[in-house]
DRENKOLDREN-245425 format. One record per residue (C-alpha): x, y, z; residue in three letters. Coordinates in steps of 0.5 Angstrom, whole numbers, plus 500, padded with zeros to 3 digits. Layout:
N
XYZALA...
This chain:
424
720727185UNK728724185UNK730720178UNK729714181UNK722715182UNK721717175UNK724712172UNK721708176UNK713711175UNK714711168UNK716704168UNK710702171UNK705706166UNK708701161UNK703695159UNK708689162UNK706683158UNK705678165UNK703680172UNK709680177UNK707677184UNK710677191UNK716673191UNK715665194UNK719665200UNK723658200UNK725656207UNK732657208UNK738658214UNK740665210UNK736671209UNK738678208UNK740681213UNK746677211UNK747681205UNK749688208UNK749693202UNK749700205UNK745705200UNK749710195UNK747716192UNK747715184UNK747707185UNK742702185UNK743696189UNK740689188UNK737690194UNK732695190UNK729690185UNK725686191UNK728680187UNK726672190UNK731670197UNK734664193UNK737669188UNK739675192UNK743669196UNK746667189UNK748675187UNK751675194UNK755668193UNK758671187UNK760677191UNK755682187UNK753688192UNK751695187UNK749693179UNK753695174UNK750702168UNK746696164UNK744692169UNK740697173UNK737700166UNK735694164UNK733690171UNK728696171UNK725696164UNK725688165UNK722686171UNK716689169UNK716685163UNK718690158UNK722688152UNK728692152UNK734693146UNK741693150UNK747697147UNK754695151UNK760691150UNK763685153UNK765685161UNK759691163UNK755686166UNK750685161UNK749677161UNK747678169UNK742683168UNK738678163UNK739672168UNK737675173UNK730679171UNK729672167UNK730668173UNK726672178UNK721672173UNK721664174UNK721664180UNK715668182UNK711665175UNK712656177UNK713652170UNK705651166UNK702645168UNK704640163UNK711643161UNK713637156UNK721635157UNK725640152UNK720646152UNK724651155UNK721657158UNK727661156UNK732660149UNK738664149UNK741665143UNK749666143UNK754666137UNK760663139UNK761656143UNK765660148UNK760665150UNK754660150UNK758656155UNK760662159UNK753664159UNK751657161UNK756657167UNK754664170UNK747662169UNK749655174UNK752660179UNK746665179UNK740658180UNK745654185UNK740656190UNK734654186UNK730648182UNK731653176UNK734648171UNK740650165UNK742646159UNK746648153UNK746646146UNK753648142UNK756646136UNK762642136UNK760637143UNK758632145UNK751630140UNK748625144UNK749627151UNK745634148UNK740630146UNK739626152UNK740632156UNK733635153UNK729629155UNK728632161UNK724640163UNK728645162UNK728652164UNK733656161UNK736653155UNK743657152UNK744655145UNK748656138UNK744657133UNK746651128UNK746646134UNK739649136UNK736648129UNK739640129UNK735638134UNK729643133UNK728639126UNK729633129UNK724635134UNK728634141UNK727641141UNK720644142UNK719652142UNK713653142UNK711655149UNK718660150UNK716665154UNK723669154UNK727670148UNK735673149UNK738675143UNK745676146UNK751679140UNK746681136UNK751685132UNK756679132UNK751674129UNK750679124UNK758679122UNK758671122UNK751670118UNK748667122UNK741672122UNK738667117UNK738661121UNK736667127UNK730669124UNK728661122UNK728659129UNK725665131UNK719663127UNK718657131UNK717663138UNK710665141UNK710671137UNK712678139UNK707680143UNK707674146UNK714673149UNK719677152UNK724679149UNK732682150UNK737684144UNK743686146UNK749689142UNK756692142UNK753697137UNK747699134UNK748699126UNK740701122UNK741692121UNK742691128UNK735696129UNK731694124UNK732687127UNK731690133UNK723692131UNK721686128UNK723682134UNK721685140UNK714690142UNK715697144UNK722696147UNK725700151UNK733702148UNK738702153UNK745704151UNK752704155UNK757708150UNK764704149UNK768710152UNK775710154UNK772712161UNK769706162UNK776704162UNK778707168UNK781701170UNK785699166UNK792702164UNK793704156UNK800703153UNK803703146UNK810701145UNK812703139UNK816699136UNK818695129UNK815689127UNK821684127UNK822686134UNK815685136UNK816677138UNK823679142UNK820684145UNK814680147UNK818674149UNK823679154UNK817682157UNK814676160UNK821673162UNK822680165UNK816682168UNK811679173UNK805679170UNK800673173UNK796672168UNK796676160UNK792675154UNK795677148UNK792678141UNK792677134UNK789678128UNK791671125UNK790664126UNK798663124UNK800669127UNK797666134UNK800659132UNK807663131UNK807666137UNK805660141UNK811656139UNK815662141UNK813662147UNK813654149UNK821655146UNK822660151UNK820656156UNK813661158UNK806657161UNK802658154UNK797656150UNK794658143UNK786660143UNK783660135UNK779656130UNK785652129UNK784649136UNK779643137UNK773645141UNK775641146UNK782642147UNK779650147UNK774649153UNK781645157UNK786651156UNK780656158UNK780652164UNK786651166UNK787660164UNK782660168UNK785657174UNK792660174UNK794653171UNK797657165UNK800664165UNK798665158UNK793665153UNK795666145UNK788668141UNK785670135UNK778675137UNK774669137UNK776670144UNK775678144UNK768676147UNK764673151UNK769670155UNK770672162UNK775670166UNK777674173UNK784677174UNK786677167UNK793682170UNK794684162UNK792684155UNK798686150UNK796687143UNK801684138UNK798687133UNK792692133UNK786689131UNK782691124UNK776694128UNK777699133UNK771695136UNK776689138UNK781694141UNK775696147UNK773689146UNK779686147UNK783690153UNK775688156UNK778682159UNK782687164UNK781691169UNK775688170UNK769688178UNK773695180UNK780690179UNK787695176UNK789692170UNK794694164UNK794694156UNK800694152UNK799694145UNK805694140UNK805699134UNK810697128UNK808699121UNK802694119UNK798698125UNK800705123UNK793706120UNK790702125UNK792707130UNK788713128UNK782710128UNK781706135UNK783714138UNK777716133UNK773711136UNK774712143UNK776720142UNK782719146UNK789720145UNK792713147UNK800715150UNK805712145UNK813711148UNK819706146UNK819700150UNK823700156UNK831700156UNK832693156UNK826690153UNK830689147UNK
């Protein structure tokens, strides 16, 4: 018997929490012949998974063909009805891997009889604005295809236009958890029969403290053993799992390591260089250099600020991305970066995670951040769907302990040089 009909014999022995029919069909021009994926030894296809027409044709509408590590081990875990406890980082495919199984899920289980305006099927529970924004556009993308209804609830937007938005059925609801819980008390939000919980960035809803307004919503749920239920983190520290085991039954632990490996595509380097000539050597290298679109990191909200001043007076495309910035003045800028409008994004790591914008050609990091996690976070945007893309991080003196321990974490030497000649 090959690995995969292991895995998948294993997996099937497991007791799923609901029964899994045939797919309805909907009547439609497309079908799969369509959406040719030729079969590769050691790769799973989405074609593998028997997934419904409607979103077979929205994965392949958004140029999806072979899932990615998390997607498959969680797709095969997932679509069974088990609960599952995910370790990966941002860009590794995860916010697919729980759409998709969720939305499946919907489409061959039709909504309850009854199903009362603001009562989502699945709550999905992000930390930050950005990404529950993010996550409510890509899971648009993957239900364009069906009548599957998505809504969000953030902090920082429009109050009324939420609440009128929750007087209607609501499938998938992606949510902050302050703003959740401001609706939820005055009773605009009903999650009493939820069928899925996500729980996405669990370790990052840690690190902001959020966990206690988690778990008072999570009080709210069907219990454990009446929901499904997805934690996915960047890492699995024994707050993280001990979490992990009072919110979900019998999971299965999936793992992706935040490895150099898994960043093959992306070319690493480290200029070395004092910390006075760092502006002039950033301001140099995208006058110089033809770099279409760069994110560039720091570690403070004044320092990002500072640079973005810089950069506007030496006559470069960009904008600033940190708390400092208005909530929606940040959703602009990220589209206009996300549309080639603008070349360069100034950020604090509060866009480290969770954004996905395609074709980021480089990340330049002015200053190391503090948490060697960031680092693989953050040169995450590049290189990104099989893409090549290039970090460049500055080293001076502030860095010098910083160093060390992102080659620790990801037990590889990265290659320090001097900047190019004419740089500086």
């Amino acid at each position: 018997m090959s690995e995969s009909e292991q895995t998948t014999a294993s997996a099937q022995n497991r007791k799923p929490k609901r029964r899994r029919r045939k797919p309805r069909r909907r009547q439609s021009n497309w079908d799969l012949r369509q959406f040719q994926v030729p079969a590769v030894a050691g790769k799973w296809r989405f074609h593998d998974f028997d997934l419904p027409l409607p979103l077979m044709r929205a994965i392949h509408a958004q140029g999806f063909e072979y899932c990615t590590p998390i997607q498959a081990e969680a797709l095969r875990q997932t679509l069974l009805g088990g609960d599952i406890v995910g370790k990966a980082q941002t860009g590794t495919g995860k916010t697919a891997a729980f759409l998709i199984s969720l939305m499946a899920y919907f489409l061959e289980e039709p909504a309850p009889e009854g199903q009362k305006p603001g009562a989502p099927r699945a709550l999905i529970i992000a930390p930050t604005r950005e990404l529950a924004l993010q996550i409510e556009k890509d899971a648009k993308a993957l239900a364009r295809f069906t009548s599957l209804s998505v809504s969000s609830v953030v902090g920082g937007m429009d109050y009324q236009k939420q609440r009128d938005g929750l007087g209607k059925k609501i499938d998938i609801l992606v949510a902050t958890p302050g703003r959740l819980l401001d609706f939820h008390q005055k009773r605009d939000i009903d999650l009493s029969e939820l069928e899925v919980l996500v729980l996405d960035e669990a370790d990052r809803m840690l690190s902001m403290g959020f966990i206690p307004d988690v778990k008072r919503i999570i009080r709210y749920t069907p219990k454990k053993e009446e929901r499904q239920t997805f934690l996915f983190s960047a890492t699995f520290t024994e707050d993280i799992l001990e979490l992990a085991s009072q919110w979900t039954q019998n999971p299965a632990h999936v793992e992706i390591e935040n490895t150099v490996e898994n960043q093959a595509d992306i070319d690493q380097r480290v200029y070395l260089v004092s910390d006075d000539d760092k502006q002039r050597l950033l301001v140099n290298l995208l006058e110089q250099e033809n770099f279409d679109r760069v994110m560039v990191f720091g570690n403070r909200r004044d320092l990002v600020r500072k640079l973005d001043e810089a950069l506007k007076k030496a006559g470069i495309n960009a904008a600033m991305l940190s708390g400092d910035v208005p909530q929606n003045q940040r959703i602009k800028t990220l589209e206009s970066f996300r549309e080639g409008e603008l070349q360069v994004l100034v950020a604090t790591d509060v866009a480290g995670r969770g954004i996905h914008i395609e074709d980021v050609s480089h990340v330049i990091n002015y200053t190391l951040p503090e948490d060697p996690e960031d680092y693989v976070h953050r040169i995450g945007r590049t290189g990104r769907a099989g893409a090549k893309g290039v970090s460049i991080s500055f080293v001076g003196e502030e860095d010098a302990f910083s160093l060390p321990e992102i080659e620790r974490y990801l037990n590889a030497k990265l290659p320090c040089e001097h900047p190019p000649e004419g740089l500086l």
